[in-house]
C-alpha positions in Angstrom: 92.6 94.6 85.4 94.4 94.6 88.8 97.7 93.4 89.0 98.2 89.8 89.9 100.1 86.3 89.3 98.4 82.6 88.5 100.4 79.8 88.5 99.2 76.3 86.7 100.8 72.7 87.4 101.5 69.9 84.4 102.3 66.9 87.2 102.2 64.4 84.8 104.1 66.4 82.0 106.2 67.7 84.6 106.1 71.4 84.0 105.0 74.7 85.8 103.6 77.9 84.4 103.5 81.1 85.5 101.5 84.4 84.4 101.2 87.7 85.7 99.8 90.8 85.2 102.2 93.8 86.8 100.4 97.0 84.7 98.9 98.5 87.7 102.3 98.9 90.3 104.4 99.4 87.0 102.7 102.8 86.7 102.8 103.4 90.2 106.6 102.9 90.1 106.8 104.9 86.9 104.6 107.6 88.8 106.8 107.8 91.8 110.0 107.9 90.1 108.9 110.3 86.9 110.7 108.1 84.8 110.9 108.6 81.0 109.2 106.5 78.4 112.5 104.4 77.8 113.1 104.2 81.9 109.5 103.5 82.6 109.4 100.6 80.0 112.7 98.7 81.5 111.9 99.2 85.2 108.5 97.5 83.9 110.5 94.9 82.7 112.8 94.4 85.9 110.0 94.8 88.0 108.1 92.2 86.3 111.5 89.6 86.3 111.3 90.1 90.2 107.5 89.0 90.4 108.3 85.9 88.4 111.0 85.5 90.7 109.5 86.2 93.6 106.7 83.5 92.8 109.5 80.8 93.1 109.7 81.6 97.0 108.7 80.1 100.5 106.9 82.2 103.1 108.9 85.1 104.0 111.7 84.8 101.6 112.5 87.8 99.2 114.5 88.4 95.8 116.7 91.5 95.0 117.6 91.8 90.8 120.6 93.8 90.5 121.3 94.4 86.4 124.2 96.7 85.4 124.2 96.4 81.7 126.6 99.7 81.0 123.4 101.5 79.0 122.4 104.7 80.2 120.1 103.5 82.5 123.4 102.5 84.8 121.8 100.2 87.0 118.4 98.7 87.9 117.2 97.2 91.4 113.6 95.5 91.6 112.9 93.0 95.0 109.8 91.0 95.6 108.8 88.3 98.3 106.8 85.4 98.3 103.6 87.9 99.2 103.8 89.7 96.0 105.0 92.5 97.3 107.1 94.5 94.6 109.6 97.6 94.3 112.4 98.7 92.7 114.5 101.9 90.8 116.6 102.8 87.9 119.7 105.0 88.7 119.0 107.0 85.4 115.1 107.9 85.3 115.2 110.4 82.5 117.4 108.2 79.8 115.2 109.2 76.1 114.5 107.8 73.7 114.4 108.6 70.0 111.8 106.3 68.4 108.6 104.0 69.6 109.5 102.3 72.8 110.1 98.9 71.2 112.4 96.1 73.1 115.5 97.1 71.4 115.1 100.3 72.7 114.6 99.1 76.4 118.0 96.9 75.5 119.8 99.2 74.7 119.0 101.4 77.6 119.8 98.5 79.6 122.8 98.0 78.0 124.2 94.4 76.6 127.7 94.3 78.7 127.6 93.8 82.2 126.3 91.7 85.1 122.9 90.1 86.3 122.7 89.7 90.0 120.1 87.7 92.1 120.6 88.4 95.5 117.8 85.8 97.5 117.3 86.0 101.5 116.0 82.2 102.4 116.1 82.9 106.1 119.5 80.9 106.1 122.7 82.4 107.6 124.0 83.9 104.6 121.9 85.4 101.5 122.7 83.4 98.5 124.0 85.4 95.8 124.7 84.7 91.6 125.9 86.6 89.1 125.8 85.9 85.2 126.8 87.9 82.7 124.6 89.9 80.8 124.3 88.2 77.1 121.8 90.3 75.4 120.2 93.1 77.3 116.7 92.0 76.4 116.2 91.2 80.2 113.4 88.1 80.0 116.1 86.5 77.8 118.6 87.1 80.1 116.6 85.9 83.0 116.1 82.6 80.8 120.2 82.7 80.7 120.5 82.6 84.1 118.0 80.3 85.6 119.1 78.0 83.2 122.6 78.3 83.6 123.1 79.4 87.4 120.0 77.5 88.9 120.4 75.0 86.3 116.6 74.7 85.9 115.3 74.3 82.3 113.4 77.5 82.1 111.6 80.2 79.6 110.8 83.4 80.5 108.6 86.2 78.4 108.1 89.5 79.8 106.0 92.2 77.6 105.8 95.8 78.5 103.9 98.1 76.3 104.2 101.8 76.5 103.5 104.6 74.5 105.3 107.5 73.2 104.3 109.8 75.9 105.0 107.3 78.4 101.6 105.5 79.6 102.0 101.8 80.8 99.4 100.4 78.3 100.2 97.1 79.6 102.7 95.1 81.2 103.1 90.9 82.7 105.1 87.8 81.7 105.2 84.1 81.5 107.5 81.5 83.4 107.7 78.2 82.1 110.0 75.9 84.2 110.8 72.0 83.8 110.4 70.2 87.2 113.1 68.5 88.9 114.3 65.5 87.3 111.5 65.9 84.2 112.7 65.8 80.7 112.4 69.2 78.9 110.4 67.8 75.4 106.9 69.3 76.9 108.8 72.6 78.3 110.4 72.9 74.2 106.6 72.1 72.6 105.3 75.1 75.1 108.0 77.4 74.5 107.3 76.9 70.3 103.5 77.7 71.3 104.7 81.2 73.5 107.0 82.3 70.6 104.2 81.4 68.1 102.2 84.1 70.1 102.2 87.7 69.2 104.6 90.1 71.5 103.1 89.4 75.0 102.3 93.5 75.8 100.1 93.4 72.6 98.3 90.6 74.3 97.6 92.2 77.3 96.9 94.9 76.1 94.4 93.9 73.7 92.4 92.5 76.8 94.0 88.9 77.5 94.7 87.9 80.5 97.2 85.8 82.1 94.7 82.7 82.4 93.9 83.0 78.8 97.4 82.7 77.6 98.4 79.5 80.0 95.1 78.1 78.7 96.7 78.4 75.2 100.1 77.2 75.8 99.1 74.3 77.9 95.5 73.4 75.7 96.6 69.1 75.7 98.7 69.3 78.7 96.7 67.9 82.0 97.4 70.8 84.2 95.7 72.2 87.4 95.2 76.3 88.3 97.1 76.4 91.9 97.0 79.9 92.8 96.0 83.0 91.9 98.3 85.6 94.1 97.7 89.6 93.8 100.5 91.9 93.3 101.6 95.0 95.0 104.2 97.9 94.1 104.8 98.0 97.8 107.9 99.7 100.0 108.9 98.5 103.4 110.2 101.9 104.5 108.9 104.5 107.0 109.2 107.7 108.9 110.3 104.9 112.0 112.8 103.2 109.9 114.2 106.5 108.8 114.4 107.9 112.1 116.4 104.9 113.4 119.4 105.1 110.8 119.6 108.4 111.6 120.1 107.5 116.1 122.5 105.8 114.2 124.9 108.4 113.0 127.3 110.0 115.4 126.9 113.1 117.9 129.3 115.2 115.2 127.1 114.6 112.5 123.5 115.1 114.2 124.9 118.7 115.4 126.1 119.2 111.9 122.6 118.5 110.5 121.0 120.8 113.4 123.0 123.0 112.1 121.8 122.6 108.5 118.2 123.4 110.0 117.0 119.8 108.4 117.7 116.4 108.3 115.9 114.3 104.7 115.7 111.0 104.0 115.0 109.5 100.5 114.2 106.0 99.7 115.7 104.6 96.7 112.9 102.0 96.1 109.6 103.8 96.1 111.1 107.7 96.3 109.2 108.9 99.9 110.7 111.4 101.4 110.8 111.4 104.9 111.8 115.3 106.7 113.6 115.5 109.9 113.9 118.7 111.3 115.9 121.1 114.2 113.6 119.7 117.4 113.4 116.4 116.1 117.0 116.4 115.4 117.8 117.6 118.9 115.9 115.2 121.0 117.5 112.4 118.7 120.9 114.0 119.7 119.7 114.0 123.7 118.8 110.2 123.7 122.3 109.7 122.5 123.9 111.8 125.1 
């Protein structure tokens, strides 16, 4: 099953749903970042919040998810965009854990004290930023917390991410159900009974259901229309380019003082390339400054 997001249209009962499927780039992450059971199951989760964020977007818009929670994990980044384009890290890759990988576990890595951030660029002046506290470290119900409270949109959000003791992504997606503008919320409480009546989303995926399948179910009398179906990405917008202009960026003391040090390296946070600078590179970047 490749990794991609469907989302479904009630007009009449005035609700939207939305399904993906992010197993695929939450082992890529989890590959890049040789993240520990425990690490690998809550980046699943964080990159899976920013996909169902990221759905919500126009046309070259993007999302940033910033949750501190105070567990070991420390902090958590994922971004998407409207493209389905997703990436993202955990400051702690390596946190263990000492039973099954079950949702408490990835809360309490998480932590339950601490701050939820969405950071959005809408191509306006200024990014829009909101932070809500964290309420339970289970991060789809915190998610819920926020777009309900901070976007004041009546929302539900499921995320499932199913990984096994030695740290394979069996499975991994979630569910967006949102009120439209204006709409009463009756319908959105009937489909939220119906998603909680479901057994835990991972299981579901991974016991070969797919996104469709589950909308299908939650909406089965509701006169609804498939939109979209949109495939996702674990994708990183750096390069050996980008890298080599932050460093014509630093000053003439500091390039010598990294000729000196033979090398010049470059990590990215978000997808963990590493990009290797060294002495003639370094010294022709130190002659177009002078």
């Amino acid at each position: 099953m490749n990794d991609y997001l469907i989302r479904v249209l009630g007009r009449e009962a005035g609700v939207r749903g939305i399904g993906c499927v992010t197993t695929d780039l939450v082992r890529e992450a989890a590959r890049r970042h040789g993240t520990s059971p425990a690490a690998t199951a809550a980046l699943g989760y964080g990159l899976t919040a920013a996909v169902l964020l990221g759905s919500l977007l126009k046309v070259q818009q993007r999302v940033a998810l910033k949750v501190a929670g105070g567990g070991p994990l420390q902090k958590m980044v994922t971004e998407s965009d409207a493209y389905g384009h997703v990436r993202g890290y955990v400051n702690v890759p390596n946190v263990p854990a000492a039973s099954a990988i079950r949702p408490e576990v990835v809360a309490e890595a998480i932590g339950r004290r601490g701050n939820l951030t969405v950071v959005k660029d809408l191509k306006l002046k200024n990014l829009y930023e909101s932070t809500v506290p964290i309420q339970t470290g289970f991060l789809d119900a915190d998610l819920t917390y926020y777009l309900n409270q901070s976007e004041q949109t009546p929302s539900v959000v499921e995320i499932g991410v199913k990984v096994d003791a030695a740290g394979h992504v069996e499975a991994a997606g979630g569910i967006l159900l949102q009120t439209l503008p204006g709409e009463d919320i009756n319908i959105l409480e009937q489909l939220t009974e119906r998603l909680d009546d479901l057994p835990p989303l991972g299981d579901v995926l991974a016991d070969g259901r797919t996104p469709q399948d589950i909308l299908a179910v939650l909406f089965r009398d509701v006169d609804f229309e498939w939109l979209e179906e949109r495939p996702l990405h674990f994708t990183c917008g750096c390069s050996r380019e980008r890298s080599q202009q932050a460093l014509q960026l630093l000053g003439a003391e500091d390039l010598h003082g990294l000729i000196e040090e033979g090398e010049a390296v470059v990590d990215c946070h978000f997808c963990h390339e590493r990009y290797v600078f060294g002495k003639e590179e370094l010294a022709a970047l130190l002659r177009e400054r002078e």
